[in-house]
VEXDOKOL-167854 format. One record per residue (C-alpha): residue in three letters; x, z, y. Coordinates in steps of 0.02 Angstrom, whole numbers, plus 50000, padded with zeros to 5 digits. Layout:
<sites>
AlaXZY ...
</sites>
This chain:
<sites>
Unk492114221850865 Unk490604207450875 Unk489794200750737 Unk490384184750687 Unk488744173550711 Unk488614160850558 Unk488554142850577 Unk487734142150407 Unk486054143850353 Unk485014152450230 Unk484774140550085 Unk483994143649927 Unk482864132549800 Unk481394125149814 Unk480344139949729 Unk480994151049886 Unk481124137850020 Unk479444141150083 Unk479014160150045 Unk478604171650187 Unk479304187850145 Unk478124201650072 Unk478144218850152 Unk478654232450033 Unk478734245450140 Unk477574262150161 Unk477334280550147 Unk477384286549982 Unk475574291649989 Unk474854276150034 Unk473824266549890 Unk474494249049919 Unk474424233049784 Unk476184225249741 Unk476054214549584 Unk477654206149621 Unk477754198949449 Unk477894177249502 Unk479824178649534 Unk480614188349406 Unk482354189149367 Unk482914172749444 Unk484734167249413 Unk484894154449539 Unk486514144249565 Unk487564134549700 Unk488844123749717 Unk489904113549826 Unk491294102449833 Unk492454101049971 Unk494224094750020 Unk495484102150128 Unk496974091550225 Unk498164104050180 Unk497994122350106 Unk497744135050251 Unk498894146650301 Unk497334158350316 Unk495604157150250 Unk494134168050262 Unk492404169050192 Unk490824175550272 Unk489674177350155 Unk487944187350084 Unk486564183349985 Unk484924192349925 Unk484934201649814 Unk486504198749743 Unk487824185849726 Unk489624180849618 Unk490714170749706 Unk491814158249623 Unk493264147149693 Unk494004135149585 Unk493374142049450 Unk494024160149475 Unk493104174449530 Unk493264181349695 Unk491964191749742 Unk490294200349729 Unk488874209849842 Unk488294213649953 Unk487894230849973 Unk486064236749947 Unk485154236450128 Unk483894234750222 Unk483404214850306 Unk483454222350491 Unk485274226950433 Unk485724217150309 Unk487584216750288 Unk488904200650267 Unk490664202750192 Unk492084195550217 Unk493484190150112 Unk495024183850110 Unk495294169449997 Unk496894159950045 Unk497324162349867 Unk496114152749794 Unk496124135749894 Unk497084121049881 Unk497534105449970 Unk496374090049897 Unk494884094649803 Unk494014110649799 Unk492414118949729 Unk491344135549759 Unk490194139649678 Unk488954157949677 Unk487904162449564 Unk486574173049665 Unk485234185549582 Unk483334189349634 Unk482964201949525 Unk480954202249584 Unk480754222149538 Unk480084234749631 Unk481404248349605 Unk482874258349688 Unk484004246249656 Unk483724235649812 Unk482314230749923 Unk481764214349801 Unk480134210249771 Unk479874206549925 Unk479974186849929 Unk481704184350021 Unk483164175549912 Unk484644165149988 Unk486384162650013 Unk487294161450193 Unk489174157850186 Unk490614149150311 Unk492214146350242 Unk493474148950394 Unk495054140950368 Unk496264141450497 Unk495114147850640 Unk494244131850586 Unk492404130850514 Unk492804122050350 Unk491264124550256 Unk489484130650279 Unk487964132750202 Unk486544120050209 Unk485584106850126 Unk487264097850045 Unk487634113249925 Unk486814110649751 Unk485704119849674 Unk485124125349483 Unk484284140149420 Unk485564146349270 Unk484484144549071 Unk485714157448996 Unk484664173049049 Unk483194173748984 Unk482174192248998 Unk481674201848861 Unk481184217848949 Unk481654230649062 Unk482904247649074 Unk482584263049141 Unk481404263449289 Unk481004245549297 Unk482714243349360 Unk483774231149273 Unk483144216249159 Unk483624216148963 Unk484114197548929 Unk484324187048803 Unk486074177348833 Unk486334158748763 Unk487914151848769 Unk487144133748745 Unk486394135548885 Unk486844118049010 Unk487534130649155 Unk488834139049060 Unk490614137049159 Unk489424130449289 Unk490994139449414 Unk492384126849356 Unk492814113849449 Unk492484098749321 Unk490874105649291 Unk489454090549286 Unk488284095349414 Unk487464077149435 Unk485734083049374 Unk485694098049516 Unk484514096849662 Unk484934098249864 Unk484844116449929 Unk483444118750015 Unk483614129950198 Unk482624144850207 Unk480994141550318 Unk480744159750366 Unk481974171250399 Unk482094190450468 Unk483834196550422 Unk484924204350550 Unk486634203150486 Unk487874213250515 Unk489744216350440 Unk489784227150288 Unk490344245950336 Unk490894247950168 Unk492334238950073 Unk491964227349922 Unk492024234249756 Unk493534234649638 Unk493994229349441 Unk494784236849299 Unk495254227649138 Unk494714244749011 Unk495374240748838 Unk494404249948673 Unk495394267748605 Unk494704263348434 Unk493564249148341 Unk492644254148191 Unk491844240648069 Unk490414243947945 Unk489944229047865 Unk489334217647989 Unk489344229248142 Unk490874233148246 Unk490774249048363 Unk491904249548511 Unk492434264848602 Unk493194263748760 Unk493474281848786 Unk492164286948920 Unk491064281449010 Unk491284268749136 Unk489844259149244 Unk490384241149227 Unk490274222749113 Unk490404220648912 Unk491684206448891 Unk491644197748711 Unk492414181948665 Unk491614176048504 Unk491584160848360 Unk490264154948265 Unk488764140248233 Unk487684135048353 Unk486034147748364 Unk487154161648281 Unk486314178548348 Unk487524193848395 Unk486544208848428 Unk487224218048574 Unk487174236348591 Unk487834247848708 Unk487814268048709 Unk488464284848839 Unk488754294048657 Unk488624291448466 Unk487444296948347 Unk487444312048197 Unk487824295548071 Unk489364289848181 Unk488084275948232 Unk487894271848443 Unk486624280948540 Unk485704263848615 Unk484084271848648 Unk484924283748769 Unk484274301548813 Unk484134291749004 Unk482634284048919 Unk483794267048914 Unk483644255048770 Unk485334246348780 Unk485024233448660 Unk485134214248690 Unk485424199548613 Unk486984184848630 Unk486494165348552 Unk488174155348501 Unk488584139048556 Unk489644134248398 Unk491034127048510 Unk492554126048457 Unk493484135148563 Unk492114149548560 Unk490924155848692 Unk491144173748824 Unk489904184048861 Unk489414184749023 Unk488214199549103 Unk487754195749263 Unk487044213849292 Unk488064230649257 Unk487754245249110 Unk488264263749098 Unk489164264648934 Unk490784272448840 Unk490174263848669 Unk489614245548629 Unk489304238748431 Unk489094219648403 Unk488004214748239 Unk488934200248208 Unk488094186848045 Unk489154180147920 Unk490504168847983 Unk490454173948174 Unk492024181148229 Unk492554192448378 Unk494224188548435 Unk494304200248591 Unk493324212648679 Unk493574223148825 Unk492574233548981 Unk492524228049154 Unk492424242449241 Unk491764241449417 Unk491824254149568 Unk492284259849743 Unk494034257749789 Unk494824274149748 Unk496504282249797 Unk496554300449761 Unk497314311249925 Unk496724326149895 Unk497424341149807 Unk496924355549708 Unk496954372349813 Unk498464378949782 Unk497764395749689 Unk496974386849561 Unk498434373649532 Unk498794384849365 Unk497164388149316 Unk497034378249163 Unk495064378449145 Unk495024373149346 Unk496284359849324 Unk495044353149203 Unk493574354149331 Unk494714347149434 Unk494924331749332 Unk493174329849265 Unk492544325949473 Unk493954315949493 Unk493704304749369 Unk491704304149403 Unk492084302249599 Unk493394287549549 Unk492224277649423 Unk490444282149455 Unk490504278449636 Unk489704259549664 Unk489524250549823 Unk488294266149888 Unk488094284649791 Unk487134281949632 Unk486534298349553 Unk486424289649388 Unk486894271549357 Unk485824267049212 Unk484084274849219 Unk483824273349418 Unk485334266749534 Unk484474275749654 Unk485464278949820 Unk484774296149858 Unk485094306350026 Unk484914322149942 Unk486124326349810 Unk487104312649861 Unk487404321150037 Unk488564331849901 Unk489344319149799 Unk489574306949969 Unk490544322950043 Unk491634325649866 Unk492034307849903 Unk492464308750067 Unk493724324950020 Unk494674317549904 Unk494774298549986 Unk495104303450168 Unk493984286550185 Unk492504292150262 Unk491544275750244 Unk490194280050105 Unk489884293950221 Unk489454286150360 Unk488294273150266 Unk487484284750168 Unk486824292750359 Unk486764276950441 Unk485654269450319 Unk484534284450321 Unk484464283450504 Unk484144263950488 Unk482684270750343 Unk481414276950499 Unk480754260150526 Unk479844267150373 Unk479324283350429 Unk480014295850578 Unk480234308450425 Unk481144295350324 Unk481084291650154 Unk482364296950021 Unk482974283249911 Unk483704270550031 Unk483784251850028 Unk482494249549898 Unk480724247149875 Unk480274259549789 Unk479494271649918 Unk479914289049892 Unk479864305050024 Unk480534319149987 Unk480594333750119 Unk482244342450074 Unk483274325050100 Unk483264321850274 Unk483774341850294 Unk485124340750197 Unk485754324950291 Unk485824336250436 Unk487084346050368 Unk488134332050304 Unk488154327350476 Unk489084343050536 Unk490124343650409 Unk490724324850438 Unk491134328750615 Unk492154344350564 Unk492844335150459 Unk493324318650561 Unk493114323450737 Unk492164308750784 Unk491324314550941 Unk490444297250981 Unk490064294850818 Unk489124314850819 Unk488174309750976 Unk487404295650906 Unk486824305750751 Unk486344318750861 Unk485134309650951 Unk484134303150784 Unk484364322150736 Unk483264330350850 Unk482074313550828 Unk481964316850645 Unk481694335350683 Unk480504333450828 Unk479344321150683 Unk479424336250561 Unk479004349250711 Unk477504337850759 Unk476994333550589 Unk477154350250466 Unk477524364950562 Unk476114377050617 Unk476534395350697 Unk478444392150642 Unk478144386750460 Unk478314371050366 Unk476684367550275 Unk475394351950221 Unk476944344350167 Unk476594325350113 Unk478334324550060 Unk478704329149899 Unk479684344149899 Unk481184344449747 Unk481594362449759 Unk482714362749616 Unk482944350649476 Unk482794349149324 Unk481134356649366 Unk481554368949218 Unk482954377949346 Unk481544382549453 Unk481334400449381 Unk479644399149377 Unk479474394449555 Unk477634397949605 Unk477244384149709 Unk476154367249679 Unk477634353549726 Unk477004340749625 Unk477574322749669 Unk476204311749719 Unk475094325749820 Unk475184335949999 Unk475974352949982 Unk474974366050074 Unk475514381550087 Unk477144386850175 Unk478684391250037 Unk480384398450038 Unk481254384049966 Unk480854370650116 Unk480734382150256 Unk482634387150240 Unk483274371850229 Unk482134368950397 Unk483294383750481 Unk484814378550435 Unk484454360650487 Unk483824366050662 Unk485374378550657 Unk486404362950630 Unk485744353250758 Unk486254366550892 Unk487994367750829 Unk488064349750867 Unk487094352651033 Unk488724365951063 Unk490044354251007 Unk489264340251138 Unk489114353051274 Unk487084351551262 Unk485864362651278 Unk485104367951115 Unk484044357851022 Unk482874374450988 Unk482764390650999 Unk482994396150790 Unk482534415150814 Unk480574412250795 Unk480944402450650 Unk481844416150582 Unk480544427650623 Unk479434418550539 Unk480254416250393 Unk480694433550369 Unk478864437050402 Unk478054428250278 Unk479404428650126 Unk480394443050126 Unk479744457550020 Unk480544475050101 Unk480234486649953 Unk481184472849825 Unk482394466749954 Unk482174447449880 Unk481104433849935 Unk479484427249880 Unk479054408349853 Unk477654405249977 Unk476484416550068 Unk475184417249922 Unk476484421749809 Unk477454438349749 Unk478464428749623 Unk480084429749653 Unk481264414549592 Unk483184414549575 Unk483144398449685 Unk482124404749809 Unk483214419349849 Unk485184406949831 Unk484344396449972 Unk483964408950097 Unk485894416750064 Unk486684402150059 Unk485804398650232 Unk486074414450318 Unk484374419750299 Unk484664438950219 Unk483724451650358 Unk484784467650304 Unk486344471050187 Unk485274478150069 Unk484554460950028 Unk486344450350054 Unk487044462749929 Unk485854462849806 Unk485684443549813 Unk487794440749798 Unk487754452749645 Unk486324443349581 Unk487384426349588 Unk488964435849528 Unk488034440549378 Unk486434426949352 Unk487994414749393 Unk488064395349434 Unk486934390549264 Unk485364396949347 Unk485264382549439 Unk485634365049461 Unk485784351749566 Unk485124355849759 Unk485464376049702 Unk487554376749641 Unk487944367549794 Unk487304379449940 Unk487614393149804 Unk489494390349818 Unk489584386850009 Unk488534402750046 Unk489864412349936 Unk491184403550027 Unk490314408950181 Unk490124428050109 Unk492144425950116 Unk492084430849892 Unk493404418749845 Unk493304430649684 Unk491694423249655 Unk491744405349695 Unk492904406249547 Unk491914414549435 Unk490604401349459 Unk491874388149452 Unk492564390749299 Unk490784395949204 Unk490994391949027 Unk489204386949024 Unk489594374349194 Unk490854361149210 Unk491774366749067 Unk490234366348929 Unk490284345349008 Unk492084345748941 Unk491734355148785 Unk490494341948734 Unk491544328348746 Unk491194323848947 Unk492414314549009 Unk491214311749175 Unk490024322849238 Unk488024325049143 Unk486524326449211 Unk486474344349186 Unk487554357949122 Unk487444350248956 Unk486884336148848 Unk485064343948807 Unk484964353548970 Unk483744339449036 Unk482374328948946 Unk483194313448989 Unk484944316749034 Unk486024304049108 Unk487754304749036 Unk488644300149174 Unk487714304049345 Unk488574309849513 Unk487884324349574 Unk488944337849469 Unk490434330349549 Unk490394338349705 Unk491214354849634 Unk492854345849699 Unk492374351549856 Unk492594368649831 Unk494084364749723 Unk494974353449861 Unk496274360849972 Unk495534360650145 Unk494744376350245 Unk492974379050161 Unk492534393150287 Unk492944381350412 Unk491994366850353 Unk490464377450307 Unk490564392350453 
</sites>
C-alpha cells in the first residue's frame, strides 16, 4: 500500500513558523548543551470552519501533529496521537469520521501539544511543532491544512513544575480561561490569528503501524469525604484522564491530587514512591452551569482526592482510562487452568497487558514513559501472545531498527530525546526477532530484520569485541535491575562511563544473539552469520571456574553472582552437566525472587528449555513473586516483587507482565528451542 501524499501543509503559530529544528540526537557519552527551556509546554490550538453540500457517505481524516494532538469535530472528540517517533518516520493516522459530519456547517478543531522537554516521552525539544491534516470526503479533498485554519495558544494550562524525569508538566488549570469549549462549534474565535505554514520541514510521513488508542468510562468503587476533601478510588490502577465536573465562584481553588496507593492515615499517596508529586491545582469559573476538568496530558493513578473550599460542589467524577486496543485470545495452559494461585497470575498480566499498554510499551507510565527495547522485548511478546495482533511487535523492532541513524549500536529508549545506550537492548531485540518469526511465519518480514541483524552485530564485532570478548563497553550495561538483584555482581557498570573489562552478564547475551542470527541465517537458507564456537570458547575460557562448576563475573573477578550463572543457563552456555545441574538446582531452590527484571525472564525460558515443567511452576507460583503483587493489594503488576522491593517503585509498570508467556497455551519449547 502507498502512502497517501498530503495536500496539506504543516501549519503552526507564529512562535514556530520560523524555527529550524534543533538536533537532539547523540551518543550517550557525548557532552553536548541543550537548554531547550524558550518553548515549554505550549498548548497551541486550531480551528476551522467548513461546509459540506451534503453529508458524505464516507469521510476520512489524515492527520498528525508534533508532539501531540486532540481532535475535535463538532464539538465531539474523535481522536488523539500520534504515536511517539522519530521525524525521518514520523507517522500519520487515519480515521474514519463519517459520524461526525454534517451537511451545512461544520467545525474542527485540535488542540496540539509541544511539550519542549528533553525526556523519553517523545523526541521534543527539538524546535518542530505543527499540525498536517486532509479531510477526505467522498474520494474528494474537502479540507486541508494551511494558512485559513485559526490559531490560539490555549491560557488554561499554565505550568507549575514537572513529574518524574522531567517528563510531564504539573499545571495549574483555569476554567476562566477565554479557550475553554474552544472545540464547539459556536465557539467565538474572532480574536484568533491565521495559521501560519511551517517554513522548514524534515518529516517523512508515513501511515501509523499501530492502531489508535482506545477509551473506557471507569466509574469510582467507593468515595470517602473528610471534611473538605473527597478521596476517590477507582479500584486499580489505570493510566488515563481525571474527569470532574464542579460548582463554585469564580477563582474558587480545588486542589487536585492523584495517588497508585493510600497512605497508613487512609490519606492518598501523592508523593508517589515513583518519585511523582501528583498534586495540581483546578481555578473555577463560577458559571452557572459549572466547569470540567480537562487534562490534556495522562497520570498513573487508582486514587484521586479533590480539596474542595466552602461552597464548591462536585457533582460527578469519573477515570478515563486510555490504552491499546485489547481483545484477549489467548488461554491459560490447560495444566494450570485449576491452579488457583496461577489463575491469579494469570489475571494479574492480563489486566496489566490490557491497561498499561499505550500507543508503544511503557515500562512505567508515570515516572519515565520510556519505550525501552529491553524489558519491553518481554512485555511486547506477552502482548503479542495474548492479542494474536502482532503490531506493537513489529514497531517496537522497527523503530529500533529506524533508531541507527543514531548510532550502528543503537540506542535504547526509542523515539525520544533523551539519549540512552544500553548494551544488553539491542541483544535482546535479536531474540524477539526469532521468536516473532516462530511465532508469525513472516519470512519477508525475517529477511528484512535479518539484514539490520548482522549490521547491528557486525557494529558491536567492530566496535567492542577483542580475541572473542565483549569489552570497553560505552554502553551502559543493565545486568540486572533493581541494581540490588545483582548479587553482588563484581563489575564497574556504572551508567555514564566505558566498561572495560570483559563480564559474564553481556558476553552471553552476545552468544545467544549471534546464535540467533544463524537460526535465522538457517530459516532463510543463508549461510551463517558466524561461526559461535570461538565465542563459546572464549567464554568458557575466561568465566567458567572448573573446581566450583559456576561462573565468574568478569575475568578479574572470582565472585560468583546468582545472575551471572541464570544467564549463561538460560543461554545454553553450561560446558559439562556438572555445571547445568548444579545451576537448575540452584534456581529450583534460590527460585524466581533472586532476580528481577532482565533475570526471571531467560530464567524461565532456560527452564523451559531444560524441559522442568516441574519447575517453571515452582517459580510461577512463588509466594514471594506474582503472588506477594496480589497479596499487597496489586491489581497490576509493581516494579518489583513488592511495594518496597525498589527505592522508587512504580506501581503499575509492564515488565512483570510477561509471566503470561509462560502461562499462555502455545508450545514454549518450540518458541524458545
Amino acid at each position: 500500500m502507498s502512502e497517501y501524499v498530503f495536500t496539506g501543509n504543516w501549519i503552526t503559530d507564529g512562535e514556530f513558523a520560523s524555527l529550524k529544528a534543533r538536533n537532539v540526537f547523540h551518543r550517550q557519552l557525548e557532552k553536548v548543551n541543550l537548554p531547550c527551556d524558550e518553548h515549554l509546554d505550549c498548548h497551541i490550538l486550531f480551528r476551522r470552519r467548513f461546509t459540506l453540500e451534503s453529508r458524505p457517505d464516507k469521510a476520512e481524516i489524515f492527520i498528525s501533529a508534533d508532539d501531540y494532538y486532540k481532535l475535535y469535530i463538532n464539538g465531539e472528540f474523535v481522536s488523539q496521537g500520534p504515536a511517539p517517533a522519530y521525524p525521518q518516520k514520523y507517522g500519520y493516522n487515519v480515521v474514519d469520521v463519517t459520524p461526525f459530519l454534517k451537511k451545512g456547517d461544520n467545525v474542527l478543531a485540535v488542540h496540539t501539544l509541544y511539550q519542549g522537554l528533553i525526556n523519553r516521552v517523545w523526541v521534543s525539544g527539538d524546535n518542530r511543532h505543527g499540525l498536517i491534516c486532509d479531510l477526505v470526503a467522498d474520494g474528494e479533498v474537502v479540507l486541508k491544512s494551511d494558512e485559513s485554519f485559526l490559531t490560539h495558544r490555549h491560557g488554561a494550562y499554565t505550568p507549575t513544575g514537572t513529574f518524574g524525569y522531567s517528563t510531564q508538566f504539573a499545571e495549574r488549570f483555569d476554567s476562566s480561561a477565554d479557550e475553554i469549549d474552544f472545540y464547539r462549534p459556536d465557539f467565538d474565535d474572532s480574536a484568533w490569528e491565521n495559521a501560519k505554514k511551517r517554513e522548514y520541514t524534515d518529516y517523512g510521513l508515513v501511515l501509523q503501524p499501530t492502531s489508535s488508542l482506545v477509551f473506557e468510562s471507569i466509574s469510582p468503587v467507593s468515595i470517602q469525604h473528610s471534611e473538605n476533601t473527597m478521596i476517590i478510588d477507582f479500584g486499580s490502577c489505570f493510566v488515563g484522564y481525571l474527569m470532574v465536573k464542579a460548582k463554585g465562584k469564580k477563582g474558587d481553588k480545588i486542589t487536585v491530587r492523584c495517588a497508585q496507593e493510600l497512605c497508613d492515615d487512609g490519606s492518598i499517596r501523592y508523593k508517589l514512591r515513583a518519585n511523582c508529586v501528583y498534586e495540581e491545582e483546578w481555578l473555577l469559573s463560577g458559571k452557572e452551569d459549572g466547569d470540567t476538568l480537562d487534562w490534556f496530558d495522562y497520570k498513573s493513578f487508582r486514587y484521586a482526592s479533590l480539596c474542595v473550599p466552602d461552597g464548591a460542589k462536585i457533582e460527578d467524577v469519573k477515570l478515563i482510562a486510555r490504552h491499546y486496543p485489547f481483545e484477549l485470545k489467548a488461554e491459560m495452559r490447560p495444566e494450570y487452568k485449576n491452579d488457583r494461585k496461577l489463575k491469579a497470575v494469570w489475571d494479574l498480566c492480563v489486566r496489566t497487558q490490557h491497561y498499561g499498554v499505550q500507543e508503544v510499551i511503557q515500562d512505567c507510565m508515570e515516572r519515565e514513559k520510556g519505550f525501552y527495547v529491553g524489558d519491553g522485548c518481554y512485555t511486547a511478546l506477552a502482548n503479542m501472545l495474548l492479542t494474536k495482533d502482532d503490531s506493537i511487535v513489529r514497531k517496537l523492532i522497527d523503530d529500533a531498527f529506524t533508531s541507527t541513524f543514531i548510532t550502528p549500536g543503537m540506542v535504547t529508549c526509542l523515539d525520544c530525546s533523551v539519549m540512552q545506550e544500553i548494551a544488553e537492548y539491542p541483544l535482546m531485540l535479536i531474540s524477539l526477532i526469532l521468536w516473532h518469526y516462530r511465532l508469525c511465519g513472516d519470512r519477508e518480514y525475517l529477511e528484512r530484520n535479518y539484514k539490520g541483524v548482522c549490521k547491528l552485530l557486525e557494529s558491536y564485532r567492530n566496535d567492542y569485541e577483542k580475541n572473542g570478548l565483549l569489552c570497553e563497553l560505552d554502553k551502559w550495561c543493565v545486568v540486572e535491575w533493581p541494581w540490588n538483584f545483582r548479587d553482588g555482581y563484581d563489575v564497574d557498570i556504572a551508567e555514564g562511563k566505558v566498561c572495560h573489562e570483559p563480564h559474564v552478564a553481556i558476553n552471553a547475551y552476545y552468544i545467544e544473539a549471534v546464535r540467533c542470527a544463524n537460526k535465522m541465517a538457517d530459516i532463510l537458507g543463508e549461510k551463517p552469520y558466524r561461526d559461535e564456537k570461538p565465542l563459546v570458547t572464549a567464554f568458557i575460557q575466561a568465566f567458567y571456574d572448573e573446581e566450583r562448576h559456576r561462573f565468574t563475573d568478569s575475568v578479574v573477578s572470582e565472585h560468583v553472582s546468582y545472575i551471572g550463572n541464570v544467564l549463561p543457563f538460560a543461554f545454553g552456555l553450561c560446558p559439562d552437566g556438572e555445571c547445568f545441574e548444579g545451576i537448575l538446582d540452584w534456581i529450583n531452590k534460590r527460585g524466581v525472587t533472586g532476580v528481577s527484571f532482565f533475570g526471571a525472564f531467560p530464567m524461565m525460558y532456560g527452564v523451559v528449555r531444560a524441559k522442568r515443567s516441574d519447575i517453571l511452576r515452582r517459580l510461577l507460583s512463588d509466594d514471594g513473586a506474582w503472588l506477594r503483587i496480589i497479596r499487597e493489594d496489586g491489581k497490576v503488576t509493581f516494579e518489583g516483587w513488592g511495594r518496597d522491593t525498589k527505592s522508587n517503585t512504580s506501581l503499575f509498570h509492564m515488565t512483570l507482565s510477561d509471566a503470561a508467556v509462560f502461562l499462555c497455551d502455545t508450545d514454549l519449547y518450540k518458541l524458545f528451542e
